[in-house]
N, C-alpha and C positions, 0 to 999 in steps of 0.2 A: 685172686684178682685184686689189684690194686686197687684203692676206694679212693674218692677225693670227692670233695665239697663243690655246690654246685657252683658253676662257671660266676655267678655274678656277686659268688664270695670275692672272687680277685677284685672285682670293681673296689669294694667295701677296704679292702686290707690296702690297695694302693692310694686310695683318699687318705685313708686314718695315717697312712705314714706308720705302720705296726706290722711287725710280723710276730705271728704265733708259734711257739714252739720252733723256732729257728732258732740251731746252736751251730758256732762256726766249727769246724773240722779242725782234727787234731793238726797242729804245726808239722810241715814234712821234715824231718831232720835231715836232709840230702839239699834244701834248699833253706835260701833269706833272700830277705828282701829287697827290693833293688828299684832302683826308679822306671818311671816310662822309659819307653825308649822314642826315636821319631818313626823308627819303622816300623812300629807295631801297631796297637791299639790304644787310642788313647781318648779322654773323656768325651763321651758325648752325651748330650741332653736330645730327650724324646719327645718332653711332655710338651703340650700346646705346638706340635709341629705339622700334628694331623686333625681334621677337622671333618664337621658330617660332610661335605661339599665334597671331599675326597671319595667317601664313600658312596655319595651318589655317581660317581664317576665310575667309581666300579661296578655297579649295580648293572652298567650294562658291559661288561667286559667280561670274557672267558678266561680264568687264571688256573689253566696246569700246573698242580703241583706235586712233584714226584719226592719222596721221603722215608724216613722210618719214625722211629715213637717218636723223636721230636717235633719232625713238624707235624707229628699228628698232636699231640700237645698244642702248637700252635695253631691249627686248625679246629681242633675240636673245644678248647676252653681259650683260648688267647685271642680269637678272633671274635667269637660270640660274643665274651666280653667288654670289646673292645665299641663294636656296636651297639652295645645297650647301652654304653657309658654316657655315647654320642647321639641315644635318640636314634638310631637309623636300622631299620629293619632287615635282619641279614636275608631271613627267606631261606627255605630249602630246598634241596630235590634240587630239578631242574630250575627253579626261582635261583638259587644260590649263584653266584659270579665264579665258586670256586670248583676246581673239578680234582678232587681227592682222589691223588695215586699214590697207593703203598707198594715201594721197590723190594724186589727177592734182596737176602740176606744171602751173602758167598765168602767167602774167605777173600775171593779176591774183588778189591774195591772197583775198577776199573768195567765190572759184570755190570755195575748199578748206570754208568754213563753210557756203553751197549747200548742197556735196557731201557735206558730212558732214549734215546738216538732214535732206533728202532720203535716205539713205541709213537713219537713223531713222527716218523716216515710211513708208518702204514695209515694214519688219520686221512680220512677224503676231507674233500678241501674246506666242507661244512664242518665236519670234526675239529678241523682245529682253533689252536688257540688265538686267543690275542696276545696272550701274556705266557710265560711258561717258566720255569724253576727247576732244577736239579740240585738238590740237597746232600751233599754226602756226609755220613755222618761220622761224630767220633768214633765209632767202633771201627769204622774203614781208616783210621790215621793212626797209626803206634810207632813206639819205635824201630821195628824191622822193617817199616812201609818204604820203597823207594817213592818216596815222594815228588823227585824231578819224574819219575815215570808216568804217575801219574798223573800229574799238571800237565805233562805232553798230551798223554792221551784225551783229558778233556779240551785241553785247548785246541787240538785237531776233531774233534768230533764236534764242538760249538760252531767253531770255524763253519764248517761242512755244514751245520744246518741253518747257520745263519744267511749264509751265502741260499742253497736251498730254499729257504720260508721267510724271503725279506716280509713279509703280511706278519708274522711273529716278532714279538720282542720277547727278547732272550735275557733275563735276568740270572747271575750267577753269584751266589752264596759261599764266604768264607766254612770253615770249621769251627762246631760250635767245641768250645772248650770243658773241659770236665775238673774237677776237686780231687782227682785221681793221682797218678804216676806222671809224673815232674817229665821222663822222657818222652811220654807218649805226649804231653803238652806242649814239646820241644818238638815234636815234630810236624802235629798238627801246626804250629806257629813255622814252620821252611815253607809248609803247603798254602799255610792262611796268605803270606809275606808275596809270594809269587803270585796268588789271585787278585793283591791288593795292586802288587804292579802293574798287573795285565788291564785287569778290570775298573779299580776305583775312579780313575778319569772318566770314564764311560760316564757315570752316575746311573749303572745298571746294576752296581756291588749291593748286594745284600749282606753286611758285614756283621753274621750274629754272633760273630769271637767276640769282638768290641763290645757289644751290646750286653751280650753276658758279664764280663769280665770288669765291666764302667760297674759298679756300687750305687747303693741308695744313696750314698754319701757324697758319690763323685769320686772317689779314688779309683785306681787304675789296681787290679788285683794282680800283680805281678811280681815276678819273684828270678830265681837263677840257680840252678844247679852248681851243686861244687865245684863242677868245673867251668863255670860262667856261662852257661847256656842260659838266655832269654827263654823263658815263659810265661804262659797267660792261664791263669786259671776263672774258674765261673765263680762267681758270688757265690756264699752262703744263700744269703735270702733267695735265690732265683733257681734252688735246685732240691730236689726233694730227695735227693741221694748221692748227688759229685755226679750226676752225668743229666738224668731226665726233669725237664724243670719245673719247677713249683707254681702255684696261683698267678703270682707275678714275676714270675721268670717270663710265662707264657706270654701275659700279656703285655709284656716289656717287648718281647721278640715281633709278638703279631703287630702293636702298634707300626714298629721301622720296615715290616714288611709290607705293608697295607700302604704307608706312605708309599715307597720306592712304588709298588703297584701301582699305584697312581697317577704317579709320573710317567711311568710306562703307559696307561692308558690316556691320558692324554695326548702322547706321543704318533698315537695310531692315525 
């Protein structure tokens, strides 16, 4: 089992501005470097955007969130964190504002939007949420992924339940990016590109490609395949292996989550 330091080490390592034992990944020899683009991701600052007043806001809000190891990363040390930094008591159990749903694993990614669809439609009307989230994650985007398939299928199943549970705000998350295979970032970036279309006007995007991908520094971590394909890879500092992320990866992602939550709960 994987071990890690307890959640209010992130506080500590994001003050000090230090990371321990971070070393960047070997150079991909299939790619170089290349500028932002406008269509992608580009720099965003987190810090001082969220506040404890935010989080009292949530305190009384019900936040569905359906995922796999990241946003259990993000829920289990990125949030906790993120709360103590600010003085505001997250509370458990049923005190808790969040309600932690981990989605079945299938080869095919399209099961995990199913499942979360359905999962909403059986809720009585006390069960559900205020706020709700569908994560899909990098393991679900590669290079063989029809990715217009997919965006179809969740943009008709969001469609559907938003139309169904106007009482719900419906938040919808980019793909978080990996330190991995240059293609499979190239594709995650067709599928991120179309959700940013659909969705970013909204200011319902939960965009943790950008978030990942934005540096401690402010660089934009982007690069290009031999053959000119735009990509977006995750920081060093924000991943403890090129996919699952680190102290402050976590609470890098949980801070812009919590925001956007809260925007939604005021919204209600």
């Amino acid at each position: 089992m994987r071990t890690r330091a307890p959640w209010s080490a992130a506080v500590a390592l994001l003050v000090a501005g230090t990371l321990v034992g971070c070393t960047a990944p070997e150079p991909l020899a299939s790619s170089r470097p290349v500028s932002a683009t406008p269509d992608g991701p580009t720099s965003v600052s987190i810090e001082g955007s969220l506040t404890a007043a935010d989080l009292d806001v949530l305190s009384a809000t019900r936040f569905f969130f359906a995922h796999r190891s990241v946003g259990a990363s993000i829920l289990e040390v990125g949030i906790p964190a993120v709360y103590e930094s600010l003085g505001v008591s997250l509370g458990t159990g049923d005190q808790s504002p969040f309600i932690d749903y981990w989605l079945e694993q299938t080869d095919d990614p399209t099961a995990k939007i199913r499942e979360f669809e359905a999962t909403i439609r059986a809720m009585t009307a006390t069960e559900l949420p205020d706020v709700a989230l569908l994560k899909i994650g990098y393991i679900d985007v590669w290079s063989g992924t029809d990715t217009a398939r997919l965006f179809e299928t969740y943009v008709r199943s969001m469609t559907g339940l938003e139309t169904d549970f106007p009482g719900v705000v419906f938040l919808h998350s980019t793909v978080s990016v990996t330190g991995w295979n240059p293609e499979d970032n190239v594709a995650i970036e067709r599928f991120n590109a179309a959700m940013r279309d659909r969705y970013a006007a909204s200011g319902r995007l939960y965009d943790i490609a950008t978030i990942v991908s934005t540096c401690m520094d402010g660089r934009t971590n982007v690069a290009s395949t031999a053959d000119g394909q735009t990509y977006y890879s995750i920081c060093p500092e924000f991943t403890e292996d090129g996919g699952h992320l680190s102290l402050i990866g976590a609470e890098r992602a949980a801070t812009e989550l919590l925001r956007i939550a809260a925007i939604a709960a005021r919204s209600q």
